[in-house]
C-alpha positions as CSV (number, residue, x, y, z in Angstrom):
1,X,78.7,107.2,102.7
2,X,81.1,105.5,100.0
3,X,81.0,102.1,102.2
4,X,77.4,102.4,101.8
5,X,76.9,102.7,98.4
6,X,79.8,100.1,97.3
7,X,77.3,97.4,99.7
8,X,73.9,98.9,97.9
9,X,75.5,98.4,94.6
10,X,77.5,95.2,95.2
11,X,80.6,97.1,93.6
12,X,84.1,96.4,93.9
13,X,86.2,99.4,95.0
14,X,90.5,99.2,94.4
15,X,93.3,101.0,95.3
16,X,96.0,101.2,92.5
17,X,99.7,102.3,93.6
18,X,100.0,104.7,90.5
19,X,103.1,106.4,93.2
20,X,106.3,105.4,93.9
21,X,107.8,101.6,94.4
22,X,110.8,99.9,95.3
23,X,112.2,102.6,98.1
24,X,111.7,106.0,99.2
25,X,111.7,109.1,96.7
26,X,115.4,109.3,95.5
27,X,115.6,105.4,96.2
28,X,112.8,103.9,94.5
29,X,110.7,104.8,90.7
30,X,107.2,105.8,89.9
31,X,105.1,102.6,89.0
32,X,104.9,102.2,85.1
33,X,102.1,103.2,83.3
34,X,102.2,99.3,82.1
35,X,101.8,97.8,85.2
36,X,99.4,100.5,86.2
37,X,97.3,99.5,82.9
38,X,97.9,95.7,83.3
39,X,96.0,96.1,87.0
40,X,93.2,98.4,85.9
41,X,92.4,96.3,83.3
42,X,92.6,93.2,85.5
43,X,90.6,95.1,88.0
44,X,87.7,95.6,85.5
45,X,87.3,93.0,84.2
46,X,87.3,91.0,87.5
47,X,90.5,88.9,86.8
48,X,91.8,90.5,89.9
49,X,88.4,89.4,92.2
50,X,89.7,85.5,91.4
51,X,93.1,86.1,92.8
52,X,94.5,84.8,95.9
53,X,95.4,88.2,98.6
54,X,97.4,88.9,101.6
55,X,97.4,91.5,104.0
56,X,99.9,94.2,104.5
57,X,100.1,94.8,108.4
58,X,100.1,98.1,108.8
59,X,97.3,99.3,106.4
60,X,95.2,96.3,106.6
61,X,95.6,96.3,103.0
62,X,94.7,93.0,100.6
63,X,97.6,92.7,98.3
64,X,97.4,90.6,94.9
65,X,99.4,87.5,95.1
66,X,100.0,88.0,91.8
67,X,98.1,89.3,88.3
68,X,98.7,89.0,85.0
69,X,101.1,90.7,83.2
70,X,102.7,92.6,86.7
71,X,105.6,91.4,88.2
72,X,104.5,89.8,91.4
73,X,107.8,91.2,93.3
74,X,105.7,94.5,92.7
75,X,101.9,94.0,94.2
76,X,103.3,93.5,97.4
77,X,105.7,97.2,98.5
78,X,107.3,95.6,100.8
79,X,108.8,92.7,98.6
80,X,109.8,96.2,96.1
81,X,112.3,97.6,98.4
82,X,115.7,96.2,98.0
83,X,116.0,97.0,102.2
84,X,113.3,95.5,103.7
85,X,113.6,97.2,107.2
86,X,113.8,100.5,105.7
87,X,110.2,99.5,104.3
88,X,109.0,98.0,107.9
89,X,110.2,101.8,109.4
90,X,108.7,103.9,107.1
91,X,105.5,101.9,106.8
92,X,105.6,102.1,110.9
93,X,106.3,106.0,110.8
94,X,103.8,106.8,107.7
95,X,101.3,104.6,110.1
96,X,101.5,106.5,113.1
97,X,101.2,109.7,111.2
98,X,98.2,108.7,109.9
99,X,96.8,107.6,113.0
100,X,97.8,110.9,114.8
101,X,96.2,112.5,112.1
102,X,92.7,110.8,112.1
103,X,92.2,111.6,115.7
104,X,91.1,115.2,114.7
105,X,88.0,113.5,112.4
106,X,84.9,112.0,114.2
107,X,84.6,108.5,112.9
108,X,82.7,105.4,114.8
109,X,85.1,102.9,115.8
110,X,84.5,100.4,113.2
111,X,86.5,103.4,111.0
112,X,88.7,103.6,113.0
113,X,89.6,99.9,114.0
114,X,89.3,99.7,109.8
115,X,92.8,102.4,110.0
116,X,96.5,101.6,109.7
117,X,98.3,100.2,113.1
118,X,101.0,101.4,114.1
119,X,103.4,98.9,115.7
């Protein structure tokens, strides 16, 4: 129902990481309320529409190349962790819970090709 009315109302729908970046809990930090702010704000007023993305394997996620006023090191998680294979395993292990986890909804398969991959 939400993927329908973001198309019926041509509106832009983000996810913010306003959790934890840079490693595990213990490891890595909550994300500032700066940064949070400085990609909000770029958000709405459609700064962050013009930027260039990428996509995070896993989650199919388009990451921000950069954006003003955040550290670019920080748009993408896996360039936050200090040890990036630590990052590729627990984005691999938080994938396949997820996808364990969907199997119990009834979704068409466009939903659920749209879902993280596990490797």
């Amino acid at each position: 129902m939400l993927g329908k009315r973001l198309t019926q109302q041509k509106a832009s729908c983000w996810l913010v990481n306003t959790g934890w970046s840079g490693g595990k809990f213990g490891v890595g930090k909550r994300m500032s309320l700066k940064i949070t702010r400085a990609l909000v704000n770029a958000a709405l007023d459609g700064r962050l529409e013009k930027m260039e993305f990428v996509t995070e394997p896993a989650f199919g996620l388009s990451i921000p190349v950069s954006c003003p006023d955040v550290p670019a090191e920080i748009l993408n998680p896996r360039n936050a962790w200090a040890d990036k294979a630590a990052y590729d395993k627990t984005a691999a292990e938080l994938a396949t819970r997820f996808e364990a986890n969907f199997k119990q909804f009834d979704a068409s398969e466009a939903i659920r090709a749209a879902g993280p991959k596990a490797k």
